[in-house]
Steps between C-alpha positions, in 0.01 A plus 500: 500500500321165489193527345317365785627824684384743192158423494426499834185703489426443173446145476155350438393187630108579454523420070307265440675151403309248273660081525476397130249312520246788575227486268545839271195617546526514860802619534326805235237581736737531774697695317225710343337568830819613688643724224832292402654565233748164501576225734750264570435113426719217747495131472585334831617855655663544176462787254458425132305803343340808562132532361333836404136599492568554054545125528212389672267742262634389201414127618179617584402712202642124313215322749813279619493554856295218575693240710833641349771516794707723510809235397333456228555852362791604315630735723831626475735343733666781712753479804534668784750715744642347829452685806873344621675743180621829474289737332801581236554159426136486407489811306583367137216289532239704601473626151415137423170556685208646262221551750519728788532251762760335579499129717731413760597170635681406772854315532327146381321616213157527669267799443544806751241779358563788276685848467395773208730549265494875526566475887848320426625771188364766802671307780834489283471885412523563859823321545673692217365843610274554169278711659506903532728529813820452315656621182691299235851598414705300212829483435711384158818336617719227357460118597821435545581805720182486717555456890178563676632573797682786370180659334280444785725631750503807231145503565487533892792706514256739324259452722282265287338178677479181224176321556549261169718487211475262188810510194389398155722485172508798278710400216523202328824347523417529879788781577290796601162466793311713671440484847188603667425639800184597773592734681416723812681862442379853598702697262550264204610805304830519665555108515478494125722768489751342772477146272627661160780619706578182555486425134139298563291553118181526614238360272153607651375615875161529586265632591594843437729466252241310291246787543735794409763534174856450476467941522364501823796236643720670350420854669442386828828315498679834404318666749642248764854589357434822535407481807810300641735747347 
């Protein structure tokens, strides 16, 4: 999903957007009046920082505002996302980003507007299924064994659709992960009890399994056995 595509919706084009060669004090009564709590600064089309409303006061509480520009601040030189790449190319960097919004540029560099950081981390929980219509299911298996296919057509065989899954290492020589699933089941009960048929350790399932004991699991999975005797 290109980024461009992700925030549609969500992108702002109404920030305000100071050259850097607004006087500061201006650009602190804008920004005063209007409620902002940062903004992005270009040259040419270009951006080069993002000023906040704490740095304008503290120049003003120094009495330094007067014909200082705003490129003549120290601000802290920040880059920006491209509206041409993928969101989960992007990802790693967004931690990069210390203020809540986040400037975009287009494919040659020049300023585009802004997206809320928040909105993105929201946007990318909705592609992995984070919310409360799915349940997580994980599963300890060996590297060098795992085939995907083979535990994800487990899955749907059991009547389970995968929205997402993510593997991560568990040990350290890198032998052992864990593979984690979103799923979509209406009796997760007997799917976990199907999987450790198949010889599946199950680490953790949610979101009932995180609310009631290792007791509880264990009675209603007897009960089921009971029940298909």
């Amino acid at each position: 999903m290109l980024l461009n595509e992700c925030v549609e919706g969500m992108f702002d084009t109404t920030c305000p957007v100071f050259a850097d060669d607004t006087v500061a004090v201006e650009a602190l009564a804008f920004m005063q009046k209007g409620g902002f709590e940062c903004a992005p600064v270009v040259h040419e089309g270009v951006l080069t920082a993002m000023v906040t409303i704490v740095d304008l006061l503290l120049l003003e509480q120094l009495q330094k505002t007067k014909n200082v520009r705003l490129k003549d601040l120290n601000l802290e030189r920040v880059e920006s996302i491209g509206r041409h790449e993928h969101l989960f190319d992007i990802f790693s960097r967004i931690q990069t980003f210390s203020l809540p919004l986040i400037a975009v540029s287009e494919r040659d560099g020049k300023y585009a507007g802004v997206v809320e950081k928040v909105l993105l981390f929201k946007r990318l929980a909705a592609i992995f299924h984070l919310g409360e219509e799915a349940v997580t299911l994980e599963l300890d298996v060996p590297s060098f064994d795992l085939k995907l296919s083979e535990v994800i057509a487990a899955l749907e065989k059991n009547d389970a659709t995968v929205l997402s899954f993510g593997i991560y290492p568990v040990t350290p020589d890198g032998e052992g992960v864990t593979v984690t699933f979103r799923l979509q089941t209406y009796d997760l009960f007997r799917l976990v009890k199907n999987l450790e048929q198949y010889g599946y350790s199950i680490r953790y399932t949610s979101p009932f399994f995180q609310e009631k004991d290792d007791d509880m699991r264990e009675k209603a999975l007897e009960f089921i056995r009971f029940m298909d005797m």
